[in-house]
N, C-alpha and C positions, 0 to 999 in steps of 0.2 A: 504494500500500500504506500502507495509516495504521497505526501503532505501535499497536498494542491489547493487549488481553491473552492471542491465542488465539496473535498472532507471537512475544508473548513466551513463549511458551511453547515455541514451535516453535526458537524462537532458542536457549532454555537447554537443548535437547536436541542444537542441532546444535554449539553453541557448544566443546564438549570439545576437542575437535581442534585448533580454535586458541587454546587457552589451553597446550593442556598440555604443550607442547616448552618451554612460557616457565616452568612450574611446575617442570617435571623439572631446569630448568636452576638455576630460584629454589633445591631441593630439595639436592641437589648442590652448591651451591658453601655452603648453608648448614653442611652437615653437615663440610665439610670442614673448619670453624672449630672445630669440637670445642667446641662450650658447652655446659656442662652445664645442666640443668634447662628448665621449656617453654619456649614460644617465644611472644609476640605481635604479631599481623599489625593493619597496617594498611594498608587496603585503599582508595585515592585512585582515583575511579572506577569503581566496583566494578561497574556495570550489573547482572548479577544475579546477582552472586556466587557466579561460577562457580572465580574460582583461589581464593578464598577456602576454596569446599566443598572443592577437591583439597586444597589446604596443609591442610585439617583431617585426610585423609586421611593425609597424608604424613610429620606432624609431629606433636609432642605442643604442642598449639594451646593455649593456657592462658583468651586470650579473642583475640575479632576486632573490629575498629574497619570498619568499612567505610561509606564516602561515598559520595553517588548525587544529583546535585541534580536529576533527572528525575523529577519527582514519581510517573509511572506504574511506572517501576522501583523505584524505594524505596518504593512501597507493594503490589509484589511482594513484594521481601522482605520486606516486613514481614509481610507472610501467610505467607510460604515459613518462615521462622525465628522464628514464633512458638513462644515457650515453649523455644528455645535461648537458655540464660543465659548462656553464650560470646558470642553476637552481640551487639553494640553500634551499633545504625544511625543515620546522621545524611544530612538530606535537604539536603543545601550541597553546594556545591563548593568548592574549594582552588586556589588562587593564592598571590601574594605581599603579597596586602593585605586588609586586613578591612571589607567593605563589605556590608550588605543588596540593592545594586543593581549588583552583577556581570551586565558585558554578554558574552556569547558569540559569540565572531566568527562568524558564523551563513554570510558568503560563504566565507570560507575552507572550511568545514569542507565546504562543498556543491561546492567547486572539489576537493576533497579526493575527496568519493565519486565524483566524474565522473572524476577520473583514477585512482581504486582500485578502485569496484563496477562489475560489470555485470550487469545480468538480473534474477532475483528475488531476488538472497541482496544487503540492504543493512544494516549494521553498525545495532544495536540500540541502541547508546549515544546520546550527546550529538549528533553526527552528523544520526541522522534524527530525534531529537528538534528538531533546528534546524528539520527542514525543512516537521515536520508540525505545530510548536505557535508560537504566537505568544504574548506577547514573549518573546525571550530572553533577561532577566534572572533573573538567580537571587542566594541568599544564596551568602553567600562570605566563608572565614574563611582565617588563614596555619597552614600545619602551627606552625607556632611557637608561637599562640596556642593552639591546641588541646595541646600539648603541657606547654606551660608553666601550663593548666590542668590539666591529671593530671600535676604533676611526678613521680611515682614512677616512671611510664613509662620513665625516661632512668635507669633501674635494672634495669629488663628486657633481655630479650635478645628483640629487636625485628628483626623483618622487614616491609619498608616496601617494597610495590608501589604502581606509580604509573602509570597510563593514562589519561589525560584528553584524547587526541588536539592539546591544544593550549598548556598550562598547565604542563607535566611541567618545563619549564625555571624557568620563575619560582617553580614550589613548590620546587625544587634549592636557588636561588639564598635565598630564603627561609630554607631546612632549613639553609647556613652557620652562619646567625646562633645556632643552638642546640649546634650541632657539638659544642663542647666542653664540655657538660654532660651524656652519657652516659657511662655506665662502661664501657659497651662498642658502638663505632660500629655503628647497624644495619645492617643488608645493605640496600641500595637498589635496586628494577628499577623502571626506568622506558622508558618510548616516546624514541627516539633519531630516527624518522623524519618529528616530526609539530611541527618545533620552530615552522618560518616563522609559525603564527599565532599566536603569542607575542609579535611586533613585534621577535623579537631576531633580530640576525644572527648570522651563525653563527662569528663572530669572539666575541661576546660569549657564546655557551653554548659555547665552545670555554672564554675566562676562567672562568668560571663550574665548568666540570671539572676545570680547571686548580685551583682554590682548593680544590676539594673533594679533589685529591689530595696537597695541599700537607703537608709535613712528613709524608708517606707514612702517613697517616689510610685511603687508600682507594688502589686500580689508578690508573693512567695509562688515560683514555680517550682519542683521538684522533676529533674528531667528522667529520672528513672522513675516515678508514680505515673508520669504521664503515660511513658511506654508502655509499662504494663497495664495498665488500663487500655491500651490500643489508640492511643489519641490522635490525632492526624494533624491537629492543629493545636494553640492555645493565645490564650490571648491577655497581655497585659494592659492589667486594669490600672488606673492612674489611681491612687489613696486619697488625695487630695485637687481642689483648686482652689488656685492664688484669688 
């Protein structure tokens, strides 16, 4: 099956169902913060900006930030959301360093669909982009940098989802260094299951959660309760607004 246009298609119709227990749950622990005025997302992974269109649905969406460095999905949405002035697209991906020549663990992620897919339904993102394009390098910026270029952002009341099947750790560890220059911490969902190709162990993105809930800015995550529980995802909840 080659990644084309006619699967993406087919993918963003079937896709709903697995985004949207992650959206109702993004949905839900937002509202429960009680802030007042819109909300802006950014969307790390977005493949074809399917939680994106729900959290439009669900929220009063002010704009959306949404990354895709698969050149045939970002140039979906760029068709898809033409002439929405909310959408803001960038064709990179996100890690925790700034480089034009970001390499994509390309075995993992294919060790990855052999013990997650079977049959004809295979994950439309970076996954089988791995497996049907060569080379796998792509651009690659830090949420940091991108943020500390729109400083106003860390003014906002900000929702930050994150699925990169591989990378969700190191953009985390990254997203510290900016921590305390929000007026109010954003809500963070990220992939809890997909850390191993990151090269960290899970001693280190246990650290890593650990810092992010330090002086009670965010939840306590425990990355081995999650796993065993089966969790796919999790989501840091902010303790507090300024």
């Amino acid at each position: 099956m080659d990644l084309d246009l006619d699967r993406i298609k087919i993918w963003e119709e079937e896709c709903y169902g697995f985004v949207m227990w992650s959206v109702d749950s993004i949905v839900n622990h937002y509202k429960s913060l009680n802030r007042f005025g819109p909300v802006t997302v950014i969307d790390i992974g977005a493949n074809v900006g399917k939680v994106t269109d729900l959290l439009l649905d669900e929220l009063d969406v002010k704009e959306a930030f949404l990354f895709e460095p698969v050149n045939l999905l970002h140039q979906y949405m760029v068709d898809k959301y033409r002439g929405n002035e909310k959408i803001k697209l960038f064709n990179c991906a996100l890690s925790d360093k700034d480089t034009p020549h970001f390499q994509i663990d390309q075995q993992y992620l294919i060790n990855q669909l052999d013990r997650s897919y079977t049959g004809d339904y295979i994950n439309l993102g970076v996954s089988k982009y791995c497996i049907s394009e060569d080379p796998t390098m792509v651009n690659c910026i830090k949420l940091s940098t991108f943020l500390n270029n729109n400083p106003y952002l860390f003014n906002e009341n900000l929702i930050i989802k994150i699925d990169t099947e591989n990378q969700d750790f190191p953009i985390l560890k990254d997203f510290q260094t900016v921590l305390t220059s929000f007026k109010n911490a954003p809500l963070v969902e990220f992939e809890i299951n997909f850390f191993g190709g990151s090269n960290y162990t899970s001693e280190q993105c246990q650290d890593i959660l650990d810092s992010l809930s330090k002086e009670g800015i965010y939840n306590k995550i425990i990355l081995k309760e999650s796993m065993e529980k089966g969790k796919g995802d999790e989501i840091l909840i902010p303790q507090f607004t300024k």
